[in-house]
N, C-alpha and C positions, 0 to 999 in steps of 0.2 A: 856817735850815731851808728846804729846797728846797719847792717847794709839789707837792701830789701831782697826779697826771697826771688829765686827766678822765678819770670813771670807776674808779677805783681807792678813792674814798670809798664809793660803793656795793657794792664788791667786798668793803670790808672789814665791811661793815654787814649784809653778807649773812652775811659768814663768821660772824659774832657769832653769826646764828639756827640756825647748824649743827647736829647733834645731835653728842653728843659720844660719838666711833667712831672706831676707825683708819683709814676713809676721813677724815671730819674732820680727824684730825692730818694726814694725807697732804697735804691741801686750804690747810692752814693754815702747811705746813713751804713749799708753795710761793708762800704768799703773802708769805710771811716774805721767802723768795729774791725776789720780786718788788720790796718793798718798800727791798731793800737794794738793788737795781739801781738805784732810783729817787734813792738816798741818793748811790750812790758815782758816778751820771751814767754808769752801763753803759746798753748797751743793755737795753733789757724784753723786745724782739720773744723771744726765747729763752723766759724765765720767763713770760712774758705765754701763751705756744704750750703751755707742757708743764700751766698751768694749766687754760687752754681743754681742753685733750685729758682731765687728771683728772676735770673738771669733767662732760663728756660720760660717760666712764666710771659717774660717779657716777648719772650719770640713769638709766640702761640699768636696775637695781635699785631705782630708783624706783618704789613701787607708784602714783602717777598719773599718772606717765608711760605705765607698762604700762599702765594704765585705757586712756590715750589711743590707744595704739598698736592695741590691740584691735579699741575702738572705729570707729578707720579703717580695719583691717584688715576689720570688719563691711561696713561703709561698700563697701569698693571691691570686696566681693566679693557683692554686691548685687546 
């Protein structure tokens, strides 16, 4: 067994606290694809990118992230 890349045991520990949604699967289908890159000695940068990019996605309907964004939106227009 190949031993997993840093940071990819937090990835997956993350994903476990996910809510369960069809963003989630989405998150989960690319973690899957990441995981086998790691298995068959592919490269990750590919699967590693299209996750970072879901992952961002996902924030954007984040209600604390919006919290945050607001908030410095308040902030800079002070």
């Amino acid at each position: 067994m190949q031993a997993r890349p840093s940071g990819l045991e937090e990835v997956l520990d993350a994903a476990r606290r996910l809510p369960v949604c069809d963003r989630a699967a989405k998150l989960h289908a690319l973690i899957a694809r990441l995981q086998y890159a790691v298995r068959t000695g592919e490269t990750t940068a590919t699967a590693a990118a299209a996750l970072a990019a879901a992952a961002i996605d996902a924030l954007a309907d984040d209600p604390w992230v919006q919290f945050e964004a607001s908030v410095r939106h308040l902030i800079a227009n002070r």
